[in-house]
C-alpha positions as CSV (number, residue, x, y, z in Angstrom):
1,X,0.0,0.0,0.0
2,X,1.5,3.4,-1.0
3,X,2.0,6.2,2.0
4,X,1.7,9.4,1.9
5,X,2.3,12.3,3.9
6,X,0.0,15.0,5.4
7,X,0.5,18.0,7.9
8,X,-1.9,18.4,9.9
9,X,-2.3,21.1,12.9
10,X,-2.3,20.1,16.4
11,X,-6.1,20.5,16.6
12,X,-7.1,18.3,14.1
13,X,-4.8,15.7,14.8
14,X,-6.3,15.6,18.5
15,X,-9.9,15.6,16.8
16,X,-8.3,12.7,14.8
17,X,-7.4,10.8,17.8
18,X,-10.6,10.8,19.7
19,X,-12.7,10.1,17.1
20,X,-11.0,7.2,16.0
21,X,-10.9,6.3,19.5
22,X,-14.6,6.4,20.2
23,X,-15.5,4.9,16.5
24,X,-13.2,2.0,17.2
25,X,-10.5,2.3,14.5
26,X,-7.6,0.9,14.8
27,X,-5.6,4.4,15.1
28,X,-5.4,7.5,12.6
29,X,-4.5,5.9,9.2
30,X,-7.9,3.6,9.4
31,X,-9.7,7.0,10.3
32,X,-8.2,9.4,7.8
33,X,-8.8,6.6,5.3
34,X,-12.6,5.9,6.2
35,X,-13.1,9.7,5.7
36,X,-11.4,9.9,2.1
37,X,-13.4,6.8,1.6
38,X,-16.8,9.1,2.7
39,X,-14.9,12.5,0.8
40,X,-14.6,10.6,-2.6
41,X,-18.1,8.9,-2.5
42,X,-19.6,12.0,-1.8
43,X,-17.6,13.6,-4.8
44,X,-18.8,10.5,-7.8
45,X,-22.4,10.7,-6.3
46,X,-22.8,14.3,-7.1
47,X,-20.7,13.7,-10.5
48,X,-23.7,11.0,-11.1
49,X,-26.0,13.9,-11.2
50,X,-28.4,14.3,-14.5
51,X,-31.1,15.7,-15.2
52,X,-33.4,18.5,-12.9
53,X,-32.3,17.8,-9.4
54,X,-34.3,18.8,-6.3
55,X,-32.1,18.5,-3.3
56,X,-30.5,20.6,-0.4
57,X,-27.6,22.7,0.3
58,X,-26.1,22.9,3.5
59,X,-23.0,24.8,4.7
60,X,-21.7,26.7,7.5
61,X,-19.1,29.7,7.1
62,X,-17.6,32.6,9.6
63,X,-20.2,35.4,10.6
64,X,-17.6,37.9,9.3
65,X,-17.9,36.1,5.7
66,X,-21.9,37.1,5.1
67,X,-20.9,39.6,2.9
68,X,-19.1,36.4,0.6
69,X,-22.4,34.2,1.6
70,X,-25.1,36.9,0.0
71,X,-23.0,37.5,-3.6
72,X,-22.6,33.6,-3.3
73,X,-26.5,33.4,-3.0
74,X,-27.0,36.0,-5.7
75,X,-25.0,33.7,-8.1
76,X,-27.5,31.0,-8.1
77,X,-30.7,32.4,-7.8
78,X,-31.7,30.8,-10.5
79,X,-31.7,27.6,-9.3
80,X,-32.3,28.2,-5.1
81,X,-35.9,27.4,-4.7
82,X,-35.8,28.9,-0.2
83,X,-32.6,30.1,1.9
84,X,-33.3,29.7,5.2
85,X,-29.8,31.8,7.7
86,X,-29.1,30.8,11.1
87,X,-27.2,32.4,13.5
88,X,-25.3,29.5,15.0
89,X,-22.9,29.7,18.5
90,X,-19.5,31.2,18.4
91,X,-20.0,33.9,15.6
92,X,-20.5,30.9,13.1
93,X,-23.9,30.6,10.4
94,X,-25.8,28.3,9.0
95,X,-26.9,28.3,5.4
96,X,-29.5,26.1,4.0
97,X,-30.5,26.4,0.5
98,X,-33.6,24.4,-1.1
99,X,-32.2,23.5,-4.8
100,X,-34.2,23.0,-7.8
101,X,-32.6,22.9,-11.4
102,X,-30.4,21.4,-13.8
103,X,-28.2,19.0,-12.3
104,X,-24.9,21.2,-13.9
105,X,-25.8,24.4,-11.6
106,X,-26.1,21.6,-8.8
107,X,-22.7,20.6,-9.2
108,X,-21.2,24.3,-9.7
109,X,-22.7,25.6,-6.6
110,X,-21.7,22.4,-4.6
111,X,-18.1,23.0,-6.5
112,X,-17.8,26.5,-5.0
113,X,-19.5,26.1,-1.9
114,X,-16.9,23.7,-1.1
115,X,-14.1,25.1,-2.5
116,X,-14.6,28.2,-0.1
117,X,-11.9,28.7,2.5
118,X,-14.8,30.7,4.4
119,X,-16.8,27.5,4.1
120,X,-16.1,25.7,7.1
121,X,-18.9,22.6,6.0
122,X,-20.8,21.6,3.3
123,X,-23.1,18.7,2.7
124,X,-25.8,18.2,-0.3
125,X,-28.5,16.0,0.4
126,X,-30.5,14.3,-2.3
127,X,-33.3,12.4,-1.9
């Protein structure tokens, strides 16, 4: 099996540790690969996309990033259906965006949603 080397800060190695410790991995290289597992089958099911796609957005960012958040939403308003904002704890928000359009704008806004250093999560759901 080929190896590979990753820096990582402190805080996320911790993170790292207990999680693998209360999931019952073996120790950090069964964790970090169970989570590229998740990472890349995320990624090919929203390549698989076709078609009109009805789903949901959700991502979380910095409060001091709203300003990036509203010309992000203003991008795709042609294809967000309902936003719903939350104010969440510890100057962080929560974005939730009901999609409904061709599967392409699906992809792009998940594409830069993601891509967004300010974008500390991001998740699409389809049903």
């Amino acid at each position: 099996m080929p190896i590979i080397s990753v820096s990582l800060p402190e805080k996320v190695l911790h993170d790292i540790d207990k999680l693998a410790g209360r999931l019952g991995f073996s120790g950090r290289s069964d964790a970090v690969r169970a989570g590229i597992r998740s990472l890349v089958s995320e990624n090919t099911d929203v390549e698989k996309l076709s078609g009109r796609v009805k789903s949901v957005l959700l991502f979380v960012h910095n409060e001091d990033a709203e300003h990036k958040a509203t010309s992000f939403k203003h991008s795709f308003e042609d294809i967000i259906a309902t936003q719903i904002h939350s104010n969440l704890e510890k100057g962080k928000c929560l974005e939730i965006f009901v999609l409904d359009g061709r599967a392409e704008r699906v992809k792009e806004i998940v594409k830069q949603a993601k891509s967004n250093r300010k974008v500390e999560y991001a998740k699409l759901v389809v049903p």
